[in-house]
C-alpha positions in Angstrom: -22.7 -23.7 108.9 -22.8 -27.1 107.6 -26.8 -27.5 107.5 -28.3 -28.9 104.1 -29.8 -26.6 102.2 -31.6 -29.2 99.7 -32.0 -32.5 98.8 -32.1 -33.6 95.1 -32.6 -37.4 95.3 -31.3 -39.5 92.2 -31.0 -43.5 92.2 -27.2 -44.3 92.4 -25.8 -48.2 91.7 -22.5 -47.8 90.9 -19.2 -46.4 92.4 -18.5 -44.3 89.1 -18.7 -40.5 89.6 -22.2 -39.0 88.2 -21.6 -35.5 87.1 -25.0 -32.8 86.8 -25.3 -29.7 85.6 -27.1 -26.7 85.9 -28.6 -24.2 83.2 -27.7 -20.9 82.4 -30.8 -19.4 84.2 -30.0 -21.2 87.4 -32.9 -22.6 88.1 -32.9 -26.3 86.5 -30.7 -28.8 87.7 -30.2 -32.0 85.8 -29.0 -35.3 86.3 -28.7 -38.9 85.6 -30.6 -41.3 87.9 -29.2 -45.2 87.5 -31.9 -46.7 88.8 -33.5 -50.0 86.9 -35.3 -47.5 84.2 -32.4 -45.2 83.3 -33.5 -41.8 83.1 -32.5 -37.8 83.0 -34.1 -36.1 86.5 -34.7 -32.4 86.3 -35.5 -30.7 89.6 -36.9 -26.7 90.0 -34.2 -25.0 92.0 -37.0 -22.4 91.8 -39.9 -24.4 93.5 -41.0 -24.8 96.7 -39.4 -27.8 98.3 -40.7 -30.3 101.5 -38.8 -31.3 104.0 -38.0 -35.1 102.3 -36.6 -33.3 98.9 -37.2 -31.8 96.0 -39.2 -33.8 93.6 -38.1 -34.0 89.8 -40.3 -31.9 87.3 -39.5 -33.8 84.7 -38.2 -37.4 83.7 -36.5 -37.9 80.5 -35.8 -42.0 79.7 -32.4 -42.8 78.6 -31.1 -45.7 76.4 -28.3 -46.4 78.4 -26.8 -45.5 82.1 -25.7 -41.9 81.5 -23.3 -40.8 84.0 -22.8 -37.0 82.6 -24.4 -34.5 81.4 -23.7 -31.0 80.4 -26.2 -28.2 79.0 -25.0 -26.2 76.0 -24.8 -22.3 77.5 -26.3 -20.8 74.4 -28.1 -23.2 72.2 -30.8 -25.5 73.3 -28.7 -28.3 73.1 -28.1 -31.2 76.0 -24.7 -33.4 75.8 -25.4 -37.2 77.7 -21.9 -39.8 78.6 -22.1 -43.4 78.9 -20.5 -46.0 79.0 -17.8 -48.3 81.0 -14.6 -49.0 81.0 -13.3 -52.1 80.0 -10.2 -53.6 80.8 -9.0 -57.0 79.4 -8.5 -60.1 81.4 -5.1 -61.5 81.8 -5.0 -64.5 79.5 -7.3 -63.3 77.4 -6.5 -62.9 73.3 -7.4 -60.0 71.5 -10.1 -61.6 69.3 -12.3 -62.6 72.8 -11.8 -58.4 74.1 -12.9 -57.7 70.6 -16.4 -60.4 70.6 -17.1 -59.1 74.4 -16.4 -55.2 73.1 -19.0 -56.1 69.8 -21.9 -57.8 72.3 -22.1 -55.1 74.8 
């Protein structure tokens, strides 16, 4: 009927696709949040839920902007991506891409 059913706010900068996942159980929902202190979010599915969203039960700090996740079925195991593509400049020689590639 096209009404929303939930709201599971995460912090969003970028115009890359952010991928979540949810647990075998059903009732956790993870997911990268790119705000300014990159972190995992994990919301209750399970939980009672106000009218502005769900709030996360747990935050789990990340080294770097994650923009996947995926939880193992089985084994208590949690895969993270990151990263950027990086395509190089016309004019520029292999041995700058390879400096810029070493700094980031």
């Amino acid at each position: 009927t096209g009404d929303v059913l939930l709201r599971l706010p995460r912090a969003v900068t970028t115009n890359q696709r952010i991928l979540f996942d949810l647990d075998h159980s059903g009732r956790f929902v993870i997911t990268p949040s790119l705000s300014s202190d990159p972190s995992l979010l994990v919301y209750d599915l399970w939980a009672q839920v106000g009218e502005a969203g769900a709030e996360p039960v747990a935050r789990v700090p990340c080294p770097a902007l994650a923009n996947g996740v995926q939880i193992h079925p089985t084994l208590p195991l949690l895969a993270v991506s990151t990263g950027a593509r990086r395509f190089p400049l016309p004019g520029e020689d292999e041995d700058d891409a390879a400096a810029a590639a070493a700094a980031a």
